[in-house]
N, C-alpha and C positions, 0 to 999 in steps of 0.2 A: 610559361614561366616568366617570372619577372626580374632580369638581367640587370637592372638598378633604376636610380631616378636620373631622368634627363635634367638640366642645367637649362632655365628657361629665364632670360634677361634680356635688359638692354642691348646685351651685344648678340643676344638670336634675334632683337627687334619684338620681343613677346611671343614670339611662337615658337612652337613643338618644332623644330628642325627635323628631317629626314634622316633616318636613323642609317640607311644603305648599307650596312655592315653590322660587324663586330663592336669598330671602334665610335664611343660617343663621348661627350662630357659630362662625367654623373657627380651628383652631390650628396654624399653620402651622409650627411647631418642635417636637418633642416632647422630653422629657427622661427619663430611664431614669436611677437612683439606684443603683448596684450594692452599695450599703449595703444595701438592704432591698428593690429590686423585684429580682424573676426571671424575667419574662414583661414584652412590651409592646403593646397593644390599641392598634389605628388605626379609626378610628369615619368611614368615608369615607361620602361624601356621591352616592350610585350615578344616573345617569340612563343610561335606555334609550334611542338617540336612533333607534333602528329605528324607519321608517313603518309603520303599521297595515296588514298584509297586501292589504285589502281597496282601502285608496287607489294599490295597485300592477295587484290585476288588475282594478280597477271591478265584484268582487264587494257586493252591499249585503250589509251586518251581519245581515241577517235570514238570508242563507244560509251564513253562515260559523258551523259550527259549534266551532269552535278560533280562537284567532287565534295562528298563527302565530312573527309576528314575538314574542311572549311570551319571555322571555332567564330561565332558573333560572340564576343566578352556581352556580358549581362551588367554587370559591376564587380564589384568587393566586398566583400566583409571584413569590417576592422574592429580591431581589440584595441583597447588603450591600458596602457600599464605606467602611474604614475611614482616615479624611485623618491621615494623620501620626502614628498609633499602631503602636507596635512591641509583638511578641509575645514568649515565652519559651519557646517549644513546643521546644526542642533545639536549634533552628537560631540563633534570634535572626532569621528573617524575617518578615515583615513578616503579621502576623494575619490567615489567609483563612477567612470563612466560606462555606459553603455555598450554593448556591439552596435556597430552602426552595417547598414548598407549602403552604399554611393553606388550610383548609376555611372555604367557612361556607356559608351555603342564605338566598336571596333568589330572588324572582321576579317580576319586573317587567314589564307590562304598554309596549308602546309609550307615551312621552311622559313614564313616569313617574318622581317623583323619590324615594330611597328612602333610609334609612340601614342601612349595616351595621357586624358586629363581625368581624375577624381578629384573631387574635392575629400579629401581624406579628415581633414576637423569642418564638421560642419560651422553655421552661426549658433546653434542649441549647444555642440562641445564649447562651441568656442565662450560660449555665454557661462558655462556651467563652470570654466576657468577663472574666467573673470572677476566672477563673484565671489574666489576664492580666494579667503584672507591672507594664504602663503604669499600672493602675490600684490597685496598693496602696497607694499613698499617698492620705491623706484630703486631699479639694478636687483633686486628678486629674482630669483630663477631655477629651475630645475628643468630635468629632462624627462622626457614622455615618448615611452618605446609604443610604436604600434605595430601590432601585427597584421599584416595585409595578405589575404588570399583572390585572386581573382574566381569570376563562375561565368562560365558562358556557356553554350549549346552548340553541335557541329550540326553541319547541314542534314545530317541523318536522325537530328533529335536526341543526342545524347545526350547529358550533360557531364562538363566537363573543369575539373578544377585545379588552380596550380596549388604548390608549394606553399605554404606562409612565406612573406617577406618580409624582414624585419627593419624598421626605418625608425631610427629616431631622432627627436625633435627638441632641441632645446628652446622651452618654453619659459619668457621673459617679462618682464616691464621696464621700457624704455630704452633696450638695449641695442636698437637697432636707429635711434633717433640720433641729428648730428644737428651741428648749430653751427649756421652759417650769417646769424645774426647773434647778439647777446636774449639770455632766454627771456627779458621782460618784453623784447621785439618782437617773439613768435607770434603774439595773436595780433599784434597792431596791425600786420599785412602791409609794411612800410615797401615791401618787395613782394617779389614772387618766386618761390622754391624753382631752382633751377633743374631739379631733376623730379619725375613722374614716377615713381616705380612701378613695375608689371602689375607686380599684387602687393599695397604699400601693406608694410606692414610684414610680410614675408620675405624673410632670404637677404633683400638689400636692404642699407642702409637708407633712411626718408629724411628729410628737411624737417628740423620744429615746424617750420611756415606750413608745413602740410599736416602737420601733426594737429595743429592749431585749427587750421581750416578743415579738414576730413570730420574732426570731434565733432568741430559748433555746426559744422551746416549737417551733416546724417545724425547727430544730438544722442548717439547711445546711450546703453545705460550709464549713468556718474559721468557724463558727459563733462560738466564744469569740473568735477574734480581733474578729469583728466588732460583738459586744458589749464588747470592749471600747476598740475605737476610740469608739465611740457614747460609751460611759462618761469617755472622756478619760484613757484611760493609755495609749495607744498612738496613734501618726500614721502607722504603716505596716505594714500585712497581714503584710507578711515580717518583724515582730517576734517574736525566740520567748519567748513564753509564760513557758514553765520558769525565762525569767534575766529577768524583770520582776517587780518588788515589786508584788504586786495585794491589796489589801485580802484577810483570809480568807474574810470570808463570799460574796465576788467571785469565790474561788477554788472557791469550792462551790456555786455556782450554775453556773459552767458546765463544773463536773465531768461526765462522759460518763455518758450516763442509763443502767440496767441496763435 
């Protein structure tokens, strides 16, 4: 079963921390910034609540060469369920993603408590967001429930699966972005963003200066627009470019790289 999602930041240093118990720090809402994240990590909190092979057939430990009830997770199957967000996909209905599968490899011992990493929004969800007109406009947002089930096999070949878990994600534009310079300064790079997030774009807050530099140098898709929303010359993705006054050396930064 999945007991919640771990708390994965600056202050764990970016890693899974040792779960050693009961008690952990979960985040029970997540947030996904489609200003600068593409991907979303769920850091869930795994226990195996299988009996030890051995307290079922009254084998002792000394003759059980396997145990068994042992669970390797295979991954997840995820549902996405989007409340109140409309698409643009030709029709104007209503935004369907896919089930998804995510990999990941864990293996758990009867009793035990463990952490893992999925990528629960791929870069294809995350792309399929993106392109969604709900979200052009900067401060945009809604929320996106996922259903999460793990699947994995015990050492005896079973398979095995938990509970659904329900995790949801408030999904944004630009909500997660802070300004520590004025916003025509974010792409000059007159400084350097004083803080790195784990996964920018997820959960913390990022620097425009990153915001700026993540767009132009990995050049997404609507890359310049999105640098220049961060910049503060535009409030909505579906501005064209060509009929807005942008500074020149603005205009040459997010010229298409040869």
């Amino acid at each position: 079963m999945i007991q919640g999602n771990l708390v994965v930041s600056e202050k764990t240093r970016c890693v899974i921390q040792a779960t050693g118990g009961s008690t952990f720090e979960a985040r029970s809402i997540g947030v996904l910034d489609l200003l600068l994240g593409r991907r979303y990590y769920l850091f869930p909190v795994v226990t195996n609540n299988l009996p030890l092979e051995g307290a079922i057939s009254g084998a002792k430990p000394a003759n059980l060469t396997l145990e068994g009830n042992s669970v390797t997770l295979r991954g997840a199957w995820i549902s996405y369920k989007l409340d109140g967000l409309k698409g643009h996909y030709g029709s104007g209905a209503a935004t369907q993603l896919p089930k998804q599968f995510a990999p990941t490899m864990v293996t758990l011992a009867p009793g035990v408590v463990n952490g893992a990493q999925i990528e629960v929004v791929t870069p294809q969800i995350a792309m399929a967001l993106d392109n969604d007109a709900a979200f052009n406009k900067l401060g945009s947002g809604g929320y996106m429930m996922l259903g999460i089930y793990l699947e994995g096999t015990t050492a005896n070949g079973d398979v095995v699966r938990s509970e659904e878990f329900s995790f949801p994600i408030f999904v944004c534009r630009g909500c997660l972005a802070s300004y520590d310079v004025v916003p025509e300064d974010c792409c000059q790079f007159l400084k350097a963003p004083d803080k790195f997030p784990c996964y920018p774009g997820q959960d913390e807050r990022y620097s425009c200066l990153l915001g700026c530099w993540l767009n132009l140098l990995e050049r997404p898709e609507r890359f310049a627009e999105k640098a220049a929303m961060v910049s503060g010359y535009i409030q909505d993705l579906s501005t064209d470019l060509g009929k807005t006054t942008l500074p020149e050396w603005f205009s040459k930064k997010i010229a298409p790289s040869n």
